[in-house]
Residue, then its C-alpha position, 0 to 999 in steps of 0.5 A: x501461522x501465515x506471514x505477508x511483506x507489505x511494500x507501499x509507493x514504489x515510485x518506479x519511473x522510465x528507465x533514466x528517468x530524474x526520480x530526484x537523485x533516488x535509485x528506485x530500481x534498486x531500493x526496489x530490487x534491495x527490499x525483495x531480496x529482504x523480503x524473499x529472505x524472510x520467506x513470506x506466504x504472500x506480497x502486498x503492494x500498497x500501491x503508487x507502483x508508478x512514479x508519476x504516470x503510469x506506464x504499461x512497461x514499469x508494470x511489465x517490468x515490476x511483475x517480470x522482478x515479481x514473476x519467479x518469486x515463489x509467493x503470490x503477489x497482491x497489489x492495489x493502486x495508487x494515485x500515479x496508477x492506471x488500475x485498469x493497466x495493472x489488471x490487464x498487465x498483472x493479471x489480476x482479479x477485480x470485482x469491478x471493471x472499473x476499480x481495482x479491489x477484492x477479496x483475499x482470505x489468509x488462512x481464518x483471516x478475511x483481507x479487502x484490498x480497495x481502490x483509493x487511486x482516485x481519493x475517493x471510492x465509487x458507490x459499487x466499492x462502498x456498497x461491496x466493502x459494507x457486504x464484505x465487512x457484514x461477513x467478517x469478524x476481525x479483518x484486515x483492510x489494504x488500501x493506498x490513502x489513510x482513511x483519517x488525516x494523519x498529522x503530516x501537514x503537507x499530506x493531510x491539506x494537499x493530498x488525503x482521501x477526499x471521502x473521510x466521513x464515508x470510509x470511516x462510517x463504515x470502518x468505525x461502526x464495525x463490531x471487531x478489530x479491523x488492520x488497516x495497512x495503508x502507505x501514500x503519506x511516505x511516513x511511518x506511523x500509526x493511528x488508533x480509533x477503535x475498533x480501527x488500528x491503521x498503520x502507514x508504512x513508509x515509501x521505498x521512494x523518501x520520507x517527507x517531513x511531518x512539521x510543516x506545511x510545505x514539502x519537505x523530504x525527512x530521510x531516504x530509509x526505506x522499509x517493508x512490514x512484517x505482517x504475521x497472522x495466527x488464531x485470533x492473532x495479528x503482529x506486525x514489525x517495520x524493517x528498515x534499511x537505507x535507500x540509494x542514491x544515484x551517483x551524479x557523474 
């Protein structure tokens, strides 16, 4: 058995930046220290690393947190990321100069990890994810963006994937179940159209409100998910714990 954390939307600004009243260094620090009690085989980084922008010292900061941990971490990007400085910075592979996606197995278990950053995918991604998935059986997919609108109004009008129609052509016509683990909605929820089961899981930033158009924040809980992977098995769970907020002075 194999486990991997999957973290999403860390939302990590400037030292003293206003990150709207939320601690996102510790709600940061607070997961790993859950994380690294449950002792996984791997760490998912779902992407949105960034608060707003990205900047070359939160990478530096977040892989210096990243670097004594005893298990190998993988990111993808978020619409706040610069891929190109996470690769640079955190040292990591991609198949493309311009992207930030790739390969991992886990065990029997082929995992793709996609770059969405810009809601949409280049046509050297789309062609790389057909060759991949032509390899597979049962898969599992990381990327930041749901590839389906997701029913969180604010999110599925103002902020999804620009290219739906053609993800889904290709995820949708697979023989064999893939698992979908994607977060930038800041939400907890998940979407079924087979073979596809996607699970979005929530920010360690906030949870925004899904009952109405306009912004709204729902709650400050934070979580990660358990991902555990056997033969001809996947399991996952949602552990949740209370963020933190800054104490105005």
């Amino acid at each position: 058995m194999m486990r991997l954390a999957f973290i999403t939307d860390l939302h990590i600004g400037p030292p003293h930046a206003d990150t709207y009243g939320v601690d996102v260094r510790r709600n940061f620090l607070d997961i790993l220290q859950q994380i690294d009690q449950w002792q996984p085989d791997a760490l998912i980084i779902g992407g949105d690393l960034c608060f707003r922008e990205p900047h070359a010292a939160i990478y530096e900061w977040i892989q210096s947190q990243l670097a004594s941990r005893p298990y190998p971490t993988y990111p993808i990007a978020g619409n706040h990321d610069d891929a190109s400085m996470m690769v640079q910075i955190m040292q990591l592979h991609s198949e493309s100069a311009q992207e930030l996606f790739y390969r991992r197995d886990f065990a029997q278990w082929p995992a793709l990890f996609l770059d969405t950053s810009k809601a949409t995918c280049s046509e050297e991604q789309y062609v790389w994810i057909e060759q991949q998935l032509h390899t597979m059986q049962e898969g599992i997919i990381f990327l930041h963006h749901p590839p389906f609108p997701a029913g969180v109004p604010y999110m599925d009008i103002n902020h999804a994937f620009r290219q739906m129609e053609r993800i889904q052509s290709l995820v949708l016509t697979h023989q064999y179940p893939l698992y979908l683990f994607c977060g930038h909605y800041h939400v907890s929820l998940s979407i079924h159209r087979a073979p596809v089961h996607l699970h979005i899981t929530p920010s360690l930033f906030f949870q925004i409100r899904r009952d109405q158009e306009d912004f709204g924040v729902d709650h400050y809980r934070i979580g990660f998910r358990q991902i555990e992977l056997g033969t001809g098995w996947l399991r996952h769970e949602l552990r949740n714990s209370p963020g933190n907020r800054l104490i105005s002075s």
